[in-house]
N, C-alpha and C positions, 0 to 999 in steps of 0.2 A: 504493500500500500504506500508508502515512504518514498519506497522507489517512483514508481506509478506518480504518484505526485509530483516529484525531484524532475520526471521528465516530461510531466504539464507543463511546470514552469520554465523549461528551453524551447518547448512548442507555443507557447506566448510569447516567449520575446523574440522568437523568431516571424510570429504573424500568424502560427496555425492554430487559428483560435477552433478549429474541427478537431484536428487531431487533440487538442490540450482538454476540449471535452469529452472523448473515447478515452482516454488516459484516466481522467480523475474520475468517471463515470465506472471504470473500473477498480478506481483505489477507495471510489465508497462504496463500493457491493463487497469490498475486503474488509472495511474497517465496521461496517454496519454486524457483521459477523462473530467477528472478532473482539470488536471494539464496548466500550457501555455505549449508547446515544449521548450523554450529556461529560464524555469523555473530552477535553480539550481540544486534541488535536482531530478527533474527529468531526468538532464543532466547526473549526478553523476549517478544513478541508472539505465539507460541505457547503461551507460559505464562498470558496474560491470556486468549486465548479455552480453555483449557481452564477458567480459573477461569471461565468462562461457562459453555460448557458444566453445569460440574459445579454451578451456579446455577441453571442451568434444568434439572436434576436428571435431566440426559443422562451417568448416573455411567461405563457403559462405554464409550461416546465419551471420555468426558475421561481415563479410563486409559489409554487408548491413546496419544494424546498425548502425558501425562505420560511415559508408558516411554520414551517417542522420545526426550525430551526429557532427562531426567532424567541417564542416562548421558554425554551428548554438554556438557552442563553441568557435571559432576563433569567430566570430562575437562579443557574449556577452562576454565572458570570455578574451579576446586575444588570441593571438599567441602564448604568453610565458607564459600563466597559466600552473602550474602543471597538471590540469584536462587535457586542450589540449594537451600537449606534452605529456601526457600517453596516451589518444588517436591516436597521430599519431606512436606513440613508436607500438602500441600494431595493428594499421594498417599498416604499415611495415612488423610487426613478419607474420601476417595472410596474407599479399602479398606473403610472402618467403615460406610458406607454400603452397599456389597452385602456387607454380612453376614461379609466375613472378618477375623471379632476378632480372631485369634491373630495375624498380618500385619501389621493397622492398629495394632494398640499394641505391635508391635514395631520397627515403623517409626517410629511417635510419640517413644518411649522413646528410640531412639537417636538421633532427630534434636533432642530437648529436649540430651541431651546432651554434642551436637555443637556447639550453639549457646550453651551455659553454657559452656563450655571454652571458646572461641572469642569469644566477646561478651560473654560475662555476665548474667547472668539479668535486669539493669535495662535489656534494651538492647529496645527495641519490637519487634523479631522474636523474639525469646527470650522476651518476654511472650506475644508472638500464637501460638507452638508451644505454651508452657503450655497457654494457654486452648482450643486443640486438646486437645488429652491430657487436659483436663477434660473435653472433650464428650463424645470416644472411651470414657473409663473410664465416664463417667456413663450414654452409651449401653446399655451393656451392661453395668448395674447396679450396677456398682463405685462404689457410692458413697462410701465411705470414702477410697479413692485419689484420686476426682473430686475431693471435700471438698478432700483436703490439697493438690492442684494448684492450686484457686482459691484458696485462703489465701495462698500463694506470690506469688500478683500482686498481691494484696489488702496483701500486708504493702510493697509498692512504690510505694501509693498516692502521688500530686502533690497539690499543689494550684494549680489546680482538676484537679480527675481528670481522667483522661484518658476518654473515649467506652467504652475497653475495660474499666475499674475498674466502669465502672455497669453494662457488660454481664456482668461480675464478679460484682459484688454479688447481683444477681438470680441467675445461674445457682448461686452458693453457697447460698444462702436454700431455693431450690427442693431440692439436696442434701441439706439438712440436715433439711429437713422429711422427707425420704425413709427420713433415717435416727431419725427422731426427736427430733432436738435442737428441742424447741419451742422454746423462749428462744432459743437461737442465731439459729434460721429466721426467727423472731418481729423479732427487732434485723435482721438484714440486708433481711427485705421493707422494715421502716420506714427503711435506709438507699437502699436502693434508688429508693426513692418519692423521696425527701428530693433527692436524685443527681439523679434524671431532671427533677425539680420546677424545680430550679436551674439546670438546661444549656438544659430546653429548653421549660419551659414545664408547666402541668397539666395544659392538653388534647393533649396533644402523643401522637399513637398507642404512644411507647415508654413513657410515664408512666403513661395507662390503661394497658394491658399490665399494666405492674408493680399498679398497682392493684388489678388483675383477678388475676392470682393470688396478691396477699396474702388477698383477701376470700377466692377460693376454699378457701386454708389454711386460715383461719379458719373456717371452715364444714364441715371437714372434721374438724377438732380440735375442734370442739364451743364454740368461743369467740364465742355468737351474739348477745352485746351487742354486742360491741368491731364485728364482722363487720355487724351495722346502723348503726353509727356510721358506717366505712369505705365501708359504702353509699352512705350520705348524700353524702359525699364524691365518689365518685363519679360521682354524680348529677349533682350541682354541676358538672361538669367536663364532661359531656359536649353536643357541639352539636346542636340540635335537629335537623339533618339525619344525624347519624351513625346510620344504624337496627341495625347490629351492637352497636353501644355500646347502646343501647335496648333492645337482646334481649336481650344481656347482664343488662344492669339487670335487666329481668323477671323471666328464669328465678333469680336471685340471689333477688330481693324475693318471691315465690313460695315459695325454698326456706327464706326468713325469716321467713313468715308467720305461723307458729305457736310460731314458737319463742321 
């Protein structure tokens, strides 16, 4: 089962989120055996193939799970264990997913502040609940409440940021453009960019990304200087084998043609 597990986790950080759920799917039909249910490590490793599961976007498999789980963690573990509150963090996300808002953000809502009362809103689980309860409210159009949850982590910035502030940054930018704030939206794409530029490089698929939906704002606001400059930009950056990045380009330089 250990094993089984030990090589989930190189099948994730390699991208094979199928294989890394046959894997753990097998190390808990071992430990369910073997194991008590309210056993540590077989809590832990329940937990990680549900977040698979709910990766490979099997959201009613992974509720199921989670319910198993969830309860029997509040029990042995508490309420304010890190294990349980990413269990309810991560039962929330897979509620908002099939469609039940009212549920998902009131699961969200109380598990943000179970973990401020508990850890305090600096503490990296308290961040990663926020930035949940950003997706959940953004989901379903709330974008003013999204707004003010990514500002929350945004005002807790490091230096150098953390992976989560740039994945921040971008999803604020995109909020804000929703609700109109051009300036705002406008500053966060370019910090975004700037973010990603720096951690991980310009060609680097999260950098495009960002790039890609600054230009699209741009062109959707009607700002089609600044939006062929960013182009250009772009261009620059992408590898002659990348043919997504290339179509991209196109249909952009196409949609700049005239303008």
């Amino acid at each position: 089962g250990y094993v089984l597990n030990n090589l989930a986790v190189i099948a994730h950080q390699r991208g094979d989120t199928q294989k890394a759920e046959e894997l753990l799917k097998k190390a808990v039909d071992i430990f369910d055996k073997e194991l008590p249910a309210e056993y540590a490590d077989a809590l832990e490793l329940k937990s990680n193939y549900a977040a698979t599961l709910y990766s490979n976007k099997k959201y009613e498999d992974a509720l199921k799970i989670i319910e198993q789980i969830y309860q029997v963690q509040k029990d042995k573990l508490g309420k304010n264990h890190n294990q349980t509150l990413y269990t309810r963090k991560l039962w929330a996300e897979t509620l908002g997913k099939l469609g039940d808002e009212q549920q998902a953000i009131e699961i969200i809502d109380q598990t943000k502040a179970l973990a401020i009362e508990n850890l305090g809103i600096d503490n990296p689980m308290t961040q990663q609940i926020i930035y949940s309860q950003g997706i959940i409210y953004q989901t379903y159009n709330r974008f003013g409440k999204a707004e003010e949850f990514y500002q929350q982590i945004m005002s807790t910035e490091t230096d150098p940021p953390s992976p989560l502030i740039r994945k921040t940054a971008r999803r604020l930018a995109i909020t804000q453009a929703e609700l109109g704030k051009i300036e705002s939206a406008m500053s966060n794409f370019e910090k975004t960019i700037e973010l990603s530029d720096k951690a991980l490089g310009k060609s680097h698929p999260i950098s495009l990304d960002s790039m890609f939906y600054f230009i699209e704002f741009l062109i959707h606001t009607n700002q089609f200087n600044l939006a062929k400059q960013k182009l250009d930009d772009f261009k620059s950056r992408i590898n002659d084998d990348d043919s997504l990045r290339q179509e991209q380009w196109r249909i952009f330089s196409n949609q700049l043609s005239d303008k």
